[in-house]
Phi, psi and omega in degrees: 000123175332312180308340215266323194330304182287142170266173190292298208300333182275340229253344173267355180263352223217326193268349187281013192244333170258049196248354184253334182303292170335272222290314186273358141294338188259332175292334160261358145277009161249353165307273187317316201267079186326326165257031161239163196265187185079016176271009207235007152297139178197101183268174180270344150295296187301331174274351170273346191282328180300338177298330206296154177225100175240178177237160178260142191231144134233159195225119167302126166204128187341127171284320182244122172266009193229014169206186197230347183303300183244129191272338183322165172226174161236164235219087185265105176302139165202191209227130174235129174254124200220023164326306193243047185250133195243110181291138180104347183171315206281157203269194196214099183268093194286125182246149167259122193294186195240200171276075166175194203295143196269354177243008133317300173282333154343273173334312155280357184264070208287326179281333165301329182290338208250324145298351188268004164281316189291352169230031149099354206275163167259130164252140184223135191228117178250164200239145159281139154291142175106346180239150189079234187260357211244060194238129180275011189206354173062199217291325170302011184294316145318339194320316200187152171297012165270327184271349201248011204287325168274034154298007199253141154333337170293295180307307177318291204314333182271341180280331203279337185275333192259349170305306200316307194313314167303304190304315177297307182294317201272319194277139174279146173101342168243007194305317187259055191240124141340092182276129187256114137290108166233132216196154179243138177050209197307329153268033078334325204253315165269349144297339172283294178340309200287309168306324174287314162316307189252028192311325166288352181246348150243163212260333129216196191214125179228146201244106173251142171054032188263137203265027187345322208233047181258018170292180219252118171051024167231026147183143184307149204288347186261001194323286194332309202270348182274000182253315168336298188310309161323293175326287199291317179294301209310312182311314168184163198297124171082004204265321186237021146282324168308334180266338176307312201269014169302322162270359153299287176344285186293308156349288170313311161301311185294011181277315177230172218285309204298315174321305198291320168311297166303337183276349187270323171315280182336308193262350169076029150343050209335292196253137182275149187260135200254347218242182106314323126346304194271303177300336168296287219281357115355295184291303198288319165338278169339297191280326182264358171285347185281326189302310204278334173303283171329280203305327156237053177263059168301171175264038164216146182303132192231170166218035175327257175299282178254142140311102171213157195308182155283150165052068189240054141276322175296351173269320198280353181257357148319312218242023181250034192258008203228080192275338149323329195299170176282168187275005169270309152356307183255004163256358170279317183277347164273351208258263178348325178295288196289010197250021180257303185286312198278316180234049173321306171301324184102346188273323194323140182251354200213146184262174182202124185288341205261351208314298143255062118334042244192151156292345192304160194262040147265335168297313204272305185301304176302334178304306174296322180308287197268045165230017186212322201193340205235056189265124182243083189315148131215162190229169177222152164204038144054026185228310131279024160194206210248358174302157169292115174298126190189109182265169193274142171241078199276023176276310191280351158281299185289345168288312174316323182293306169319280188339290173264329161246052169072281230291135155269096160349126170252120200272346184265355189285015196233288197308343166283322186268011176205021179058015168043247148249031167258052201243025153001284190300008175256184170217187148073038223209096154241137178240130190260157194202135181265128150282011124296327185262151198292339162285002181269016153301322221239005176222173190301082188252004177247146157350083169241348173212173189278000163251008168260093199278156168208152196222122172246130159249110202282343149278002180309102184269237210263098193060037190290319159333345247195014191217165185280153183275114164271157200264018163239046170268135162321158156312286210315352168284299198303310185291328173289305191300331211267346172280342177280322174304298189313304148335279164312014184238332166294305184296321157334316221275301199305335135341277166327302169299321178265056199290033182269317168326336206278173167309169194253006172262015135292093225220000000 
C-alpha cells in the first residue's frame, strides 16, 4: 500500500499534487465497477464527455533523448482529434499530459473540445511517459531505480517536441499549423516549459494552474495550506477555526483504546482505528480532504475527485459553525463535513482512511518524480492557517526517498534547469491561477512583461478555465477563457505571418 512508503511527514509534502490523479482513477473504477455507488450522479460535464471523438496513436520515441548509450525506443501514446481542423494553417493545439492516463485527461480538458471549431484546431492529447500506456519498459519500468531512471521532465519535454515535429512533417495537411501548448497542474507547468524550451517548436502556451515557482526559496513554504484555510474561513463563520481545533479533539480521543473505537464508529470507518499510527495517518486523511475540497470548489455540482454539490465548501461549512463544542460533539460535525465529500451521494456505507492510498502507478511515478527533481517544500504552522504545525525536512524526505527508490532529491534542480523566476527573456506564455486554488500560491501571478500573460481568476478553484463551460461558471472564468482564445488567435495570426517562428525543420 502506497501509504506505507512514507513516513506521514513526506507523505503530506508529497500527496497533494497528485491527489486529483489518485482520486479521479478511482472515481473511475467506481464508474466501471457495479457494485460500488455513486453511479447515480450524472453532470453536464459527463454529458459533454459523450461527445468527445478521438483516435488512439502510438509513436516510437527514444527512451533516452540525451545520451547515446541506450538507443531503445517505447511505444508513446497520444489521442488525435481533427473534427474541426482547417487542414493547411489551422493550428494544433497540443496538450502535454500529466502524471496519469492521457484520456483521462482527454476527457476532462473541456476547454479545447469547446474552442476547436472556433479556431480551427487539430487537437493532440500526448501521455507523459511511465504513465498510462506510455511505460518505456512495460511492466519492469517500475522495478528499480534504473528503469526508473528516464523518468524526468526533461525526457517528457523532449518526447511532446519531438511528436510535434513528426506530426508536423508526417500528417498531411500540418506542415504550416502552429502549435499551442496547453496543460493543467503539473501539465501546466510543463506546458509553460515546453514554450520555453522548445519556442521553435510551439508558438506559445497556456499554462493553468501551474505552480512553476513551488520550488526551494521562490515562495514561502506555507503559501499553499494558507490559502486552503482562506478558502474555508471566506465559506463560513467558524468553519476553519473548528477544523483548526479539531486536531486537539482528536488527539484526546485517540489517546485511549474506548477513543480510537468511538472515533471509528463516529466516522463509519471501513477499517477501525487501532495504532497511533492508524490516528496519524487518520489526520493526514483529514488533511487531504480539506486539501481536495480547496482544490475543486467548483460552482457547480462536478465529479472531478467526488461526486459533489456546487461551491461544497460552502455545504461542508453548515456544519463548522460552532469550533467551541466539546470534543466529540465537534468531531461529530467534522464527520458531517467529510461526509459531504466522500457520501454526496448517500450510497457510501463506509468511509476508507486509505483512498488515496493506492498502488497505482501514477501515485508511485509522481512519488519518484518529487524524489528526484519535482521537490515542492511544504509546511504548515497551524497559526495562519488551519493546520497541524508540521515544517518541511528536507533530510527527512530524502532519506524516505533513499529509502524507497535508491535515489537522492535535487532539491535546486528544477529552478536551475527552468529559471526559476528569471524567466523575463521568455514570451508567448499565459499563466492562469484561480484565487481558491491553493496551487496559485506556487504560480505566476505578477506582471512580468506584456508577452507573458497573467490572468487570476478570482473564483477560480484548481484549472477551472481548462473544463467545460458551464452555465453557473463565473464572469470571471468566462471572461478569461475568452481572453485566452484571444491570445491564441494572436499567436496564430503572428505564425502566419511569420512563417520562421515555426520550426527549422519545416522546410
Amino acid at each position: 500500500m502506497a501509504s506505507s512508503i512514507f513516513t506521514s511527514v513526506t507523505r503530506l509534502a508529497v500527496f497533494i499534487f497528485i491527489t486529483s490523479l489518485v482520486s479521479c482513477l478511482q472515481v473511475i473504477s467506481a464508474i466501471n465497477a457495479p457494485n460500488l455507488p455513486r453511479q447515480g450522479v450524472v453532470s453536464s460535464d459527463q454529458i459533454l464527455r459523450n461527445l468527445i471523438d478521438y483516435k488512439t496513436y502510438y509513436f516510437d520515441q527514444k527512451i533516452d533523448h540525451f545520451g547515446f548509450a541506450e538507443d531503445s525506443t517505447f511505444k508513446q501514446r497520444y489521442l488525435l482529434a481533427d473534427q474541426h481542423w482547417r487542414k493547411d494553417g489551422g493550428p494544433i493545439l497540443f496538450y502535454t499530459g500529466n502524471e496519469g492516463d492521457i484520456a483521462w485527461f482527454c476527457n476532462n480538458t473541456g476547454f479545447m473540445w469547446d474552442v476547436a471549431e472556433e479556431l480551427g484546431a487539430l487537437l493532440v492529447f500526448a501521455e507523459h511517459r511511465y504513465y498510462g500506456d506510455s511505460l518505456p519498459f512495460g511492466e519492469q519500468s517500475y522495478s528499480d531505480a534504473k528503469h526508473l531512471n528516464f523518468l524526468t521532465s526533461e525526457q517528457a519535454l523532449a518526447d511532446f517536441a519531438v511528436l510535434a515535429e513528426h506530426l508536423k512533417l508526417n500528417l498531411p495537411g500540418a506542415k504550416h499549423s502552429p502549435v499551442i501548448a496547453i496543460g493543467g497542474s503539473y501539465g501546466g507547468m510543463l506546458a509553460a516549459w515546453f514554450r520555453m524550451k522548445y519556442p521553435h517548436v510551439v508558438v506559445g502556451a497556456l499554462a493553468s494552474s501551474a505552480p512553476i515557482w513551488q520550488f526551494k526559496d521562490l515562495v514561502p513554504c506555507d503559501v499553499f495550506y494558507k490559502i486552503v484555510t482562506d478558502d474555508f474561513s471566506e465559506s463560513g463563520k467558524g468553519c476553519s477555526e473548528s477544523i483548526r481545533r479539531s486536531w486537539k479533539a482528536v488527539d484526546n480521543l485517540t489517546s485511549t483504546d474506548g477513543g480510537l473505537q468511538w472515533l471509528s464508529e463516529a466516522f463509519h470507518l471501513c477499517s477501525p482505528l487501532k495504532s497511533k499510527e492508524d490516528a496519524l495517518f487518520f489526520k493526514s486523511w483529514l488533511s487531504e480532504t480539506w486539501v481536495n475540497l480547496a482544490m475543486v470548489d467548483y460552482p457547480y455540482e462536478a465529479n472531478f475527485l467526488q461526486p459533489l454539490p456546487a461551491w461544497p465548501i460552502q455545504v461542508v461549512c453548515k456544519f463548522l459553525r460552532e469550533p467551541s463544542l466539546p470534543d466529540k460533539d465537534l468531531l461529530q460535525n467534522i464527520f458531517q463535513a467529510v461526509n459531504v465529500y466522500y457520501n454526496h451521494t448517500g450510497n457510501t456505507q463506509c468511509l476508507n482512511t486509505s483512498q488515496t492510498a493506492t498502488g497505482n502507478l501514477g501515485y508511485i511515478g509522481w512519488y519518484y518524480q518529487a524524489c528526484t527533481e519535482m521537490v515542492m517544500p511544504m509546511c504548515s504552522n497551524g497559526v495562519s492557517d488551519m493546520f497541524e504545525p508540521q515544517q518541511w525536512d528536507f533530510k527527512a524526505f530524502s532519506d524516505d526517498c533513499s529509502q524507497q527508490f535508491g535515489v537522492r532529491p535535487r532539491a535546486d534542480w528544477a529552478t536551475t534547469a527552468y529559471g526559476g523566476k528569471n524567466i523575463s527573456s521568455h514570451s508567448s506564455i499565459i499563466f492562469s491561477n484561480g484565487g481558491l486554488d491553493p496551487w496559485s500560491g506556487g504560480g505566476v501571478n505578477v506582471h512580468i512583461s506584456d508577452s507573458l500573460v497573467t490572468i487570476v481568476i478570482p473564483e477560480g478553484a484548481h484549472h477551472l478555465d481548462l473544463r467545460f463551460n458551464n452555465p453557473s461558471d463565473p464572469q470571471s472564468v468566462l471572461k478569461a477563457r475568452a481572453l485566452e482564445v484571444q491570445y491564441m488567435k494572436q499567436w496564430i495570426k503572428e505564425a502566419t505571418l511569420n512563417p520562421g517562428s515555426q520550426s527549422n525543420k519545416i522546410v
